[in-house]
C-alpha positions in Angstrom: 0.0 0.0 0.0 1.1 3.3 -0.3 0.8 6.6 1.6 2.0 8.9 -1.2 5.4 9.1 -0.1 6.2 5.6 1.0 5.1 2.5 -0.6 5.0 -0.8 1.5 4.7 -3.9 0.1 4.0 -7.1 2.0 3.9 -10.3 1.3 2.4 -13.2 0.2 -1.1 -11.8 0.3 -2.8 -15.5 1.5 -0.9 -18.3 3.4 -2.3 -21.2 4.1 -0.2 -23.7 6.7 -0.9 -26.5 9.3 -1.0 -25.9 12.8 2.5 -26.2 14.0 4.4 -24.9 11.2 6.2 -21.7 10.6 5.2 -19.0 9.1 7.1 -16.0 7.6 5.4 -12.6 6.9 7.4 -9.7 4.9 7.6 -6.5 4.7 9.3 -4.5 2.1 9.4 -0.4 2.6 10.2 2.0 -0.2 12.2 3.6 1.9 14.4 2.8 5.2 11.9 3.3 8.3 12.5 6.2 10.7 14.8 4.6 13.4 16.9 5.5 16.3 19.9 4.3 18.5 17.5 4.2 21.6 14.8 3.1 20.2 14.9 0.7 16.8 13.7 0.6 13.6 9.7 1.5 13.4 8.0 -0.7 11.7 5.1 -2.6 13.7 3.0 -5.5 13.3 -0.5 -6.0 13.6 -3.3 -9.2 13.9 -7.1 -8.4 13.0 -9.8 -11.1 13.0 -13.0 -10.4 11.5 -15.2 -8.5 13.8 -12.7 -7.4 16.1 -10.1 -4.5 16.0 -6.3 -4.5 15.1 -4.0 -5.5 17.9 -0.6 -4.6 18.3 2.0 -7.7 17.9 5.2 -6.9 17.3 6.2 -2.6 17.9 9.8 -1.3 16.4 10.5 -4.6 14.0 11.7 -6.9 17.9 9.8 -6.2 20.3 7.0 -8.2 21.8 4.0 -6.5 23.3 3.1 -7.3 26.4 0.3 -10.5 26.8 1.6 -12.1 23.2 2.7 -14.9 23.0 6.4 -16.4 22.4 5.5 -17.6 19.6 5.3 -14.1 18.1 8.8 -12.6 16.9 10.2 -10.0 14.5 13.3 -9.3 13.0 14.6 -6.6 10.2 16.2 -3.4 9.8 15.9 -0.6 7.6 13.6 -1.3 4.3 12.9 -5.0 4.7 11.0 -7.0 7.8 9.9 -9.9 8.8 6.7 -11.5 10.9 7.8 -15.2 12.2 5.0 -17.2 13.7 7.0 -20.3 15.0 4.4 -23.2 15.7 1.0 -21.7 14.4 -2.2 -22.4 16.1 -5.6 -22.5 15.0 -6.0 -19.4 16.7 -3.7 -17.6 15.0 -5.6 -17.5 11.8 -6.5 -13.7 10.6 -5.3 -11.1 8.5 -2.0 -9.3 9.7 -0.4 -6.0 8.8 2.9 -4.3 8.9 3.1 -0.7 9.1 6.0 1.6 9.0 6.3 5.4 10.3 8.6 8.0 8.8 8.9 11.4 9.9 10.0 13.2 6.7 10.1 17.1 7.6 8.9 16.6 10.5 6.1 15.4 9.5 4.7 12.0 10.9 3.9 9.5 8.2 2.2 6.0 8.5 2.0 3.7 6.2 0.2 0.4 6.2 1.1 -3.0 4.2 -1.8 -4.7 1.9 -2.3 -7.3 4.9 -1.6 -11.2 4.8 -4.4 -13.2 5.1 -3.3 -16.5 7.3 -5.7 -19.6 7.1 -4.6 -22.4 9.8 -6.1 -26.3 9.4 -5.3 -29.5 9.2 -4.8 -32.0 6.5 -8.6 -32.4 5.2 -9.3 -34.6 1.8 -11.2 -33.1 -0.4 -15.3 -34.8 -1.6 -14.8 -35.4 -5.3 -17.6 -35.2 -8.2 -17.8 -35.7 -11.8 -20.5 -34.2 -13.4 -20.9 -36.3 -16.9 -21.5 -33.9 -20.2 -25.0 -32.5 -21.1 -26.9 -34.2 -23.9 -27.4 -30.7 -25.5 -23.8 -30.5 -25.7 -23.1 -33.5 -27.4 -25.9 -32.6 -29.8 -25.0 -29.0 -30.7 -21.1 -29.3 -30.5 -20.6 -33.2 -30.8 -18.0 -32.5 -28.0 -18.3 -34.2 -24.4 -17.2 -32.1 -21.5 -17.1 -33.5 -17.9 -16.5 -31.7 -14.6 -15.1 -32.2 -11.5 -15.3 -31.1 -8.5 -13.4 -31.1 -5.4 -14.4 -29.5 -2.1 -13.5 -28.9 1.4 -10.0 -29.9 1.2 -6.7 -28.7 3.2 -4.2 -26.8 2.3 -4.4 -25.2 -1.0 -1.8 -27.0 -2.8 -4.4 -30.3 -4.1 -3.9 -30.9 -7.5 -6.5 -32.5 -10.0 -5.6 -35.0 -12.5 -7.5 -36.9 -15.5 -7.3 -40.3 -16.4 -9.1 -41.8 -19.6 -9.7 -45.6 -19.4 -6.4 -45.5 -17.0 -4.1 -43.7 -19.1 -3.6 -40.0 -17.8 -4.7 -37.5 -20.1 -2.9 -33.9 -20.6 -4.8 -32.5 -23.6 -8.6 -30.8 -23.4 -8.4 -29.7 -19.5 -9.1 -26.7 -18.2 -8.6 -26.5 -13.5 -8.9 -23.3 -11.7 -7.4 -21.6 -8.9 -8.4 -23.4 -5.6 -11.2 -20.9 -4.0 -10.8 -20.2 0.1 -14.5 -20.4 2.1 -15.4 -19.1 5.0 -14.9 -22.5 7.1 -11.3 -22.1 6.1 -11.2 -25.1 3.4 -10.6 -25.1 -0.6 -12.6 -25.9 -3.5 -11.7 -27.3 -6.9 -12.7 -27.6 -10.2 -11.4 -28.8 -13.6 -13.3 -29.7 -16.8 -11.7 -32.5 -19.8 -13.3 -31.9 -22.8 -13.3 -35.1 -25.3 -14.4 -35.5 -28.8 -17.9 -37.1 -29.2 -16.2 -40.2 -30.8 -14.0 -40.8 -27.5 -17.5 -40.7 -25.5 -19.5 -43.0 -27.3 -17.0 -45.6 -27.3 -17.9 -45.5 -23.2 -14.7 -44.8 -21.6 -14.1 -44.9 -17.9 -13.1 -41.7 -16.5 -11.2 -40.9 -13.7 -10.6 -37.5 -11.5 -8.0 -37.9 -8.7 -7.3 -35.4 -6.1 -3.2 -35.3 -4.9 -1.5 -33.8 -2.1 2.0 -34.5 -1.7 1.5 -35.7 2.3 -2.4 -37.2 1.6 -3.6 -40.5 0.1 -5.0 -39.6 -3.0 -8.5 -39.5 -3.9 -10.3 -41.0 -6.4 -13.7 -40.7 -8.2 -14.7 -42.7 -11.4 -17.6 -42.2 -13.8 -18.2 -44.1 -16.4 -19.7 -43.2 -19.7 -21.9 -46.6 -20.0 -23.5 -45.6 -17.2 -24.7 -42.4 -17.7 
């Protein structure tokens, strides 16, 4: 964000972790923070969960305010800072915010990052469907396109994969970003388009669901049943 003067740039804008895990915030300032021998550099941190207003974490880049937890540390100097949450808990989820002071002129200047959304859960498998092609489809545009769809899952790294009578297939799929809801879990969805010719000769379609540290998940439809 930026206050005219002084841009501040934090990132990433959405995390997603497991409880127990570290987390890294950052903050980048356009320009070194206002700072003194005595006191630091001033640059502050800030937790807001919805409902509720801001409360002060971290003050000067190091320092702890009082009735946080340890878990709660900051480090950085200068133009460049950094939020560590060491062992995340599910109570730590919420949207934080750097913000950095200047004082060019004399003039007191606040400026506050774009804010960090953090989403804490555990490992959750995604509920997979496949949604078999319209019959007005295949009629109009003798093409066959199948859905599927994967929701409630945790994190937001799953990753959905076609298989066409077992053989996995990389041509005529379209998959969108995983979409955060408000209970904290992702969605998925992905479309594989085939010719009508490949449908009518009844293939067995597959849509799996991966995560590199979750047993995949699997959900079949097949064309001779539909």
């Amino acid at each position: 964000e930026s206050s005219g003067q002084f841009t501040v740039t934090q990132t990433p804008s959405v995390k997603s972790v497991r409880t127990g895990e570290t987390v890294n915030v950052n903050c980048k300032v356009s320009s070194a923070v206002y700072s003194s021998s005595s006191y630091g550099h001033y640059l502050h941190w800030y937790q807001q969960k919805p409902g509720e207003a801001a409360k002060l974490l971290i003050y000067r880049a190091t320092n702890r305010q009082s009735g946080i937890p340890e878990r709660f540390s900051g480090s950085g100097a200068g133009t460049d800072f950094t939020l560590i949450i060491s062992g995340v808990q599910p109570e730590d989820a919420g949207d934080y915010y750097c913000q950095s002071f200047h004082y060019p002129n004399n003039v007191h200047v606040f400026t506050f990052g774009g804010g960090t959304r953090l989403d804490v859960g555990s490992n959750t498998s995604p509920v997979l469907t496949v949604l078999p092609p319209s019959g007005d489809e295949l009629k109009t545009r003798k093409t066959a396109t199948l859905m599927c769809l994967a929701n409630k899952g945790f994190p937001s790294d799953w990753k959905l994969h076609w298989k066409l009578d077992g053989s996995t297939v990389s041509s005529g799929i379209t998959t969108g970003a995983g979409i955060l809801g408000s209970d904290g879990k992702y969605s998925w969805s992905s479309t594989l388009t085939l010719t009508e010719d490949q449908w009518k000769r009844k293939p067995t379609v597959t849509c799996d669901a991966s995560q590199k540290d979750q047993t995949t998940v699997t959900k079949v439809l097949k064309a001779s049943e539909c």
